[in-house]
Biotite code that builds the C-alpha atoms (Angstrom):
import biotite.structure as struc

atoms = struc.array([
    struc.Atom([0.000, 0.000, 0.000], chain_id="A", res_id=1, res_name="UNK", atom_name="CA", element="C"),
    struc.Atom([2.497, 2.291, 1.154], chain_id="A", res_id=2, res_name="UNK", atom_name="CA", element="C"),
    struc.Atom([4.067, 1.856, -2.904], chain_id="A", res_id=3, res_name="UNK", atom_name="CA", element="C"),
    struc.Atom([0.978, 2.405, -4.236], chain_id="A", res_id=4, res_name="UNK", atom_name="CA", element="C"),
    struc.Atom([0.993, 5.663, -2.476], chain_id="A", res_id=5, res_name="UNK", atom_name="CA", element="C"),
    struc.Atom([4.431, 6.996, -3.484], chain_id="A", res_id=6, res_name="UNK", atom_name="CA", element="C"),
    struc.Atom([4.097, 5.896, -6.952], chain_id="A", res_id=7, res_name="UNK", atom_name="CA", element="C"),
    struc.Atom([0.427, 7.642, -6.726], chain_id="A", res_id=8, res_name="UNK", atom_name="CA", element="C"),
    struc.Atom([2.454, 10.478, -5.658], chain_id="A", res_id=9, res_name="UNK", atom_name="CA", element="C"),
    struc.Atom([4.950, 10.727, -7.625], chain_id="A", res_id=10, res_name="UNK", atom_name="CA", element="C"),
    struc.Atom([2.703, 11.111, -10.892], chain_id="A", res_id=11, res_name="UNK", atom_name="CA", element="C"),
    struc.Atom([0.807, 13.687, -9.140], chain_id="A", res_id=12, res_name="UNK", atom_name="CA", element="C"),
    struc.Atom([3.661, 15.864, -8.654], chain_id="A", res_id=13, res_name="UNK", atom_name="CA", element="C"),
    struc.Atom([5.156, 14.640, -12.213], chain_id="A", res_id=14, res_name="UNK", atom_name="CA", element="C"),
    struc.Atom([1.979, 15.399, -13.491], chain_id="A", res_id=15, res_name="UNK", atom_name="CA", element="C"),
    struc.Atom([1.346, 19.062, -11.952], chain_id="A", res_id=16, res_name="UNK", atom_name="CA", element="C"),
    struc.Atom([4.791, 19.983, -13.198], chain_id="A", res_id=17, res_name="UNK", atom_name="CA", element="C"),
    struc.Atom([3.702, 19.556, -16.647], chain_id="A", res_id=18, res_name="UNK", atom_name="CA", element="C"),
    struc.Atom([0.414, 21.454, -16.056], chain_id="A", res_id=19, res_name="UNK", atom_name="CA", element="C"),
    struc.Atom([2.240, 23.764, -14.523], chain_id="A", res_id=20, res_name="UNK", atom_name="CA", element="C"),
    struc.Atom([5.351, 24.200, -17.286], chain_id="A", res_id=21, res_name="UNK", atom_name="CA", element="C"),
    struc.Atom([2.392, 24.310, -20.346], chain_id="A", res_id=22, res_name="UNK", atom_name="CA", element="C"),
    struc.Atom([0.220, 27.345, -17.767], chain_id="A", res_id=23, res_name="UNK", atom_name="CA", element="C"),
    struc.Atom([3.488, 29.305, -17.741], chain_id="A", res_id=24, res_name="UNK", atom_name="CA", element="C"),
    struc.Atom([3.724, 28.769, -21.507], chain_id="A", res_id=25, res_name="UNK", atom_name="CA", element="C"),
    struc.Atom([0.310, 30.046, -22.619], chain_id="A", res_id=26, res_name="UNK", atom_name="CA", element="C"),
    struc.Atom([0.562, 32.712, -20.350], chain_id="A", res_id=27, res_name="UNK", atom_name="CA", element="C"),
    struc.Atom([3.627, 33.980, -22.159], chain_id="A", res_id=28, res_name="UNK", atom_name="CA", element="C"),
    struc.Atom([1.866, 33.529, -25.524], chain_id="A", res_id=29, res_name="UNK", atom_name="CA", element="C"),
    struc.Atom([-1.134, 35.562, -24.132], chain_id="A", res_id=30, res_name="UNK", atom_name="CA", element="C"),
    struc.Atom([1.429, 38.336, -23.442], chain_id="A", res_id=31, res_name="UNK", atom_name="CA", element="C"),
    struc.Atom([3.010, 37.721, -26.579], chain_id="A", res_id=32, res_name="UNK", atom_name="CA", element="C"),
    struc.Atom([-0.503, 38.557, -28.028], chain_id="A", res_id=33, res_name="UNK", atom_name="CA", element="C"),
    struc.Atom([-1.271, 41.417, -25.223], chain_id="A", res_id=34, res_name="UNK", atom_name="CA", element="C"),
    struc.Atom([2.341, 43.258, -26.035], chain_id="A", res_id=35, res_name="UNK", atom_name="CA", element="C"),
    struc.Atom([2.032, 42.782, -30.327], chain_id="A", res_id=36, res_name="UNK", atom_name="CA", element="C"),
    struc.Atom([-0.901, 45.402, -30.440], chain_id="A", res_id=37, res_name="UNK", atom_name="CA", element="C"),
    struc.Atom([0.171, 47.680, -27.262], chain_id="A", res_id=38, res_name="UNK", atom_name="CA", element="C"),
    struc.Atom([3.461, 47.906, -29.795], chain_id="A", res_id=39, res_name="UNK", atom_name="CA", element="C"),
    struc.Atom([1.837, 48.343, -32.811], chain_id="A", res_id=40, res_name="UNK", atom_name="CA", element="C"),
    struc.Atom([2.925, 51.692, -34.079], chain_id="A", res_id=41, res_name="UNK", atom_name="CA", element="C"),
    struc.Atom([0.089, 53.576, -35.608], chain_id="A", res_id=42, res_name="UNK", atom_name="CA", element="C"),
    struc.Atom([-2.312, 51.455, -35.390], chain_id="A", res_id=43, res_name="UNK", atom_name="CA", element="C"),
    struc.Atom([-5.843, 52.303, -33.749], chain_id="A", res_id=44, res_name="UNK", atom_name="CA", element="C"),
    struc.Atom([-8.336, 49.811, -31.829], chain_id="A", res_id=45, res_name="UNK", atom_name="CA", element="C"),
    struc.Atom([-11.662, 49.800, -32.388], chain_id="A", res_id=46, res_name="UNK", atom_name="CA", element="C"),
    struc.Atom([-14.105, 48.627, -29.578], chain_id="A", res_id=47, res_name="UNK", atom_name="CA", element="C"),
    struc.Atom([-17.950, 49.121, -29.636], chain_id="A", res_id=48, res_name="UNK", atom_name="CA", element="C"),
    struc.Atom([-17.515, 52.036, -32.503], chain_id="A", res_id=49, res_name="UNK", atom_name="CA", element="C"),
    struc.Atom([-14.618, 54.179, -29.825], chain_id="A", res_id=50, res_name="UNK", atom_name="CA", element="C"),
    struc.Atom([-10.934, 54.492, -31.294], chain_id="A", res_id=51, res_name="UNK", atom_name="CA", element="C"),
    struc.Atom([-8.604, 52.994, -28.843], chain_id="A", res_id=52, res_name="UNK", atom_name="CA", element="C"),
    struc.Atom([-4.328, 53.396, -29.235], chain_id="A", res_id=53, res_name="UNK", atom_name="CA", element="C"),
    struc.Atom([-2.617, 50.646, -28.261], chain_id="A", res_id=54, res_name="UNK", atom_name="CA", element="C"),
    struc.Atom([-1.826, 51.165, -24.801], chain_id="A", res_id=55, res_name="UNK", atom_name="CA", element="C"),
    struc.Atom([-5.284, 51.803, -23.564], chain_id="A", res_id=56, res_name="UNK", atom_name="CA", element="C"),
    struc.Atom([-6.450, 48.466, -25.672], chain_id="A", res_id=57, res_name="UNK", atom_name="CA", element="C"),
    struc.Atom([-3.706, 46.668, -24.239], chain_id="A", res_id=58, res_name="UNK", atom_name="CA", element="C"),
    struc.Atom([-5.202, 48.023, -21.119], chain_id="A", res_id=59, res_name="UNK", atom_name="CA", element="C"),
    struc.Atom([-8.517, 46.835, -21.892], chain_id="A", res_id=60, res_name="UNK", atom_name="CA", element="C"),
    struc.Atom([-7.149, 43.414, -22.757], chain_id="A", res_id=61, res_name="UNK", atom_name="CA", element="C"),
    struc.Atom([-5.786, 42.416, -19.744], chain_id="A", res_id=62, res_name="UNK", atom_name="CA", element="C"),
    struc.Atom([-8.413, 44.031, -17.598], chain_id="A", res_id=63, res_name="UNK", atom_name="CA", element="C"),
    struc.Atom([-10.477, 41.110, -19.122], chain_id="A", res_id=64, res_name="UNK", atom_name="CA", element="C"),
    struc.Atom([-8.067, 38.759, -19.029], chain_id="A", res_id=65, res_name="UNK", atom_name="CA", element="C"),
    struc.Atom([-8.159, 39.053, -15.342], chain_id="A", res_id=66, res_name="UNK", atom_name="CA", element="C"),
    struc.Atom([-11.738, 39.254, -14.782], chain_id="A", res_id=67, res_name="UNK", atom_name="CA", element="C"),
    struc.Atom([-12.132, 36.039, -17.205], chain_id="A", res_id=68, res_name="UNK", atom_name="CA", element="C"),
    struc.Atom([-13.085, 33.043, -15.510], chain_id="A", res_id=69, res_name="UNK", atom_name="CA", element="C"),
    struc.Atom([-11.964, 30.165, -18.093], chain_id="A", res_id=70, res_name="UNK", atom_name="CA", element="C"),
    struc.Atom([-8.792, 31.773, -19.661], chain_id="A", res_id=71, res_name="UNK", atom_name="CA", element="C"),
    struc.Atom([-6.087, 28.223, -20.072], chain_id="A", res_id=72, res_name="UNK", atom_name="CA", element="C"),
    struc.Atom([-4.611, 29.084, -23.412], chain_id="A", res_id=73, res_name="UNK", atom_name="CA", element="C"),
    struc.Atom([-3.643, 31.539, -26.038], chain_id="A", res_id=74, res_name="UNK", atom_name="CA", element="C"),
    struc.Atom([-6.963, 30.223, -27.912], chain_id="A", res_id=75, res_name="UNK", atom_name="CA", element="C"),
    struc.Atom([-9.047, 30.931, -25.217], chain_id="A", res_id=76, res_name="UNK", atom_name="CA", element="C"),
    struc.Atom([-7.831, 34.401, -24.667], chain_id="A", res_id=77, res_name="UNK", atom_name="CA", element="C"),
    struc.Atom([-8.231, 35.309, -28.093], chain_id="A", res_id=78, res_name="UNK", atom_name="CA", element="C"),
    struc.Atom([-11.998, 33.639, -28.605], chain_id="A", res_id=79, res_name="UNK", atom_name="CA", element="C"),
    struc.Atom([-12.919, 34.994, -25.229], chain_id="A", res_id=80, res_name="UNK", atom_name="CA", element="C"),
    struc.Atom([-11.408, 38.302, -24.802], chain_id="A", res_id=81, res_name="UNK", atom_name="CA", element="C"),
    struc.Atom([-9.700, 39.975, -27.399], chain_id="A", res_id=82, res_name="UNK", atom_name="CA", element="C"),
    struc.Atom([-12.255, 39.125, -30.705], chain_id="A", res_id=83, res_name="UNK", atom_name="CA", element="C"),
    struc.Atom([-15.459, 40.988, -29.881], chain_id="A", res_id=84, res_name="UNK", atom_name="CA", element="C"),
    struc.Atom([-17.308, 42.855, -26.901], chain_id="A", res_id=85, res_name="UNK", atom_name="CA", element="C"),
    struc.Atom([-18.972, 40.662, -24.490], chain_id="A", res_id=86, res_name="UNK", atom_name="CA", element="C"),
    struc.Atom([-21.508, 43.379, -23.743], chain_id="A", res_id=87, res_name="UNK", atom_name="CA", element="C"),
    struc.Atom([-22.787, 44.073, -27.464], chain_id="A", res_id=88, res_name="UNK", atom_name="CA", element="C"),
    struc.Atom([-21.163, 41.075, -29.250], chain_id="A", res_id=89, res_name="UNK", atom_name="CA", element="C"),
    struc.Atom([-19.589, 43.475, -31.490], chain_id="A", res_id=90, res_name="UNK", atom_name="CA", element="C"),
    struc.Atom([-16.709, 42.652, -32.795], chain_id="A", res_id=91, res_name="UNK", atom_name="CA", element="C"),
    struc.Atom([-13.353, 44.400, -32.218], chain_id="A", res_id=92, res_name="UNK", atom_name="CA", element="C"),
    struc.Atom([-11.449, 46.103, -35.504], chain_id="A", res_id=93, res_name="UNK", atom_name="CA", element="C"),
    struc.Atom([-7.899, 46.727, -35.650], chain_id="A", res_id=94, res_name="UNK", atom_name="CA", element="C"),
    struc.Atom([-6.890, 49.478, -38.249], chain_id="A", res_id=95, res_name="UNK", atom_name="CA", element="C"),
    struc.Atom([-3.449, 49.033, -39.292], chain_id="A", res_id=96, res_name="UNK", atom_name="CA", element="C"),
    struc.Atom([-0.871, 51.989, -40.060], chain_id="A", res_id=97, res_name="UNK", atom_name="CA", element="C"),
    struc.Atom([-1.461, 51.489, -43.816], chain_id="A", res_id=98, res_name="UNK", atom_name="CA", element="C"),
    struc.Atom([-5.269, 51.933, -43.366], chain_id="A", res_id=99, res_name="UNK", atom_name="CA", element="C"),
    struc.Atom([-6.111, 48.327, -43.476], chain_id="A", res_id=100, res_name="UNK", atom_name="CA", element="C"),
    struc.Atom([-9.026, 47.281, -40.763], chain_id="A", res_id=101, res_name="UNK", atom_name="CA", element="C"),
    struc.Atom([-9.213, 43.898, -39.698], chain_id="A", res_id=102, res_name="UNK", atom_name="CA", element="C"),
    struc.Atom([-10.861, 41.892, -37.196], chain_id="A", res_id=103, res_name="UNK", atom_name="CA", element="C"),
    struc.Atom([-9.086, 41.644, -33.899], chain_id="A", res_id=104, res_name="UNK", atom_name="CA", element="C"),
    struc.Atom([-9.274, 37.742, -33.804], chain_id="A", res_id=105, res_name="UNK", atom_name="CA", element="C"),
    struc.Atom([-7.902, 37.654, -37.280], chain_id="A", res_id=106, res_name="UNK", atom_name="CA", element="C"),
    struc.Atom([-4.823, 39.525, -36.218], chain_id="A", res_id=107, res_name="UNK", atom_name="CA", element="C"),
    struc.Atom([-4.233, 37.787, -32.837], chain_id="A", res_id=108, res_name="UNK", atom_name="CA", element="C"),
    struc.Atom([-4.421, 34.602, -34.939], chain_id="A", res_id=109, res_name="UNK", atom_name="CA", element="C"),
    struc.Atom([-1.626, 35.662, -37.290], chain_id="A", res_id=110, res_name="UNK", atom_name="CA", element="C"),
    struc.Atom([0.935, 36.940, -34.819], chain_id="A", res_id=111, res_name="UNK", atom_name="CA", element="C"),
    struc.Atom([0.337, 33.792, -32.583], chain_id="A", res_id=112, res_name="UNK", atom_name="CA", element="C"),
    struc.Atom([1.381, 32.065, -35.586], chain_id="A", res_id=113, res_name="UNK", atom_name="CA", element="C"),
    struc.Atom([4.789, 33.846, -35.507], chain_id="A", res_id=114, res_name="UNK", atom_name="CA", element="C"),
    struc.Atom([5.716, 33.464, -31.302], chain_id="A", res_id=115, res_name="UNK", atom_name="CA", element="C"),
    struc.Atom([8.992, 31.938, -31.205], chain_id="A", res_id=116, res_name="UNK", atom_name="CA", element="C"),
    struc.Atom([9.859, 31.389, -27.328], chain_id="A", res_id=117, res_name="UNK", atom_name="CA", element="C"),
    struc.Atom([13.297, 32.112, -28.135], chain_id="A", res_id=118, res_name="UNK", atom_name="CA", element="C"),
    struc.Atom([12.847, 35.196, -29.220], chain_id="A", res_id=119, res_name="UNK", atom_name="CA", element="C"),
    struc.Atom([13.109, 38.079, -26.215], chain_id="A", res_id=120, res_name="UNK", atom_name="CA", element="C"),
])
């Protein structure tokens, strides 16, 4: 019994490691996402129809990042809080420097695409 018990142990604690090593990694990609459009230079936010630069939707992104309740990936995060307006459903724009306006999810989606954890 008493192996039973360490071995049951032992893959807990194996096990919560993992868990723990891929939470640490999404997070990172979530800030990957969070920091791309805080950086973006020129580009404008758009959020229930109000202009937004990056800092304050950067802001805005975390805010509901924290208040989420079911946030485990870099997925999540994007479908939940940084594609459309939980209030009206609306979704959010992104207007590029070069005039382009896209939809937030569509951008997240493309620069998760390019996160390279060796890159600082």
């Amino acid at each position: 019994m008493k192996n039973i018990l360490i071995t049951a142990f032992i893959i807990l604690a194996l096990f919560s490691g993992t868990v723990s090593a891929q939470d640490n990694i999404e997070k990172k990609k979530i800030e990957f996402l969070i920091s791309s459009v805080e950086n973006l230079k020129g580009a404008i936010f758009i959020r229930n129809g109000s202009e937004h630069n990056g800092k304050e939707a950067a802001e805005h992104l975390r805010m509901k990042l924290q208040n989420a309740v079911v946030v485990q990936t870099a997925d999540d995060f994007i479908r939940l809080c940084a594609s459309k307006s939980m209030i009206t459903g609306k979704p959010y724009m992104i207007r590029l420097s070069d005039g382009k306006t896209m939809k937030s999810e569509e951008y997240f989606r493309e620069i998760l695409k390019k996160y390279n954890p060796t890159v600082k």
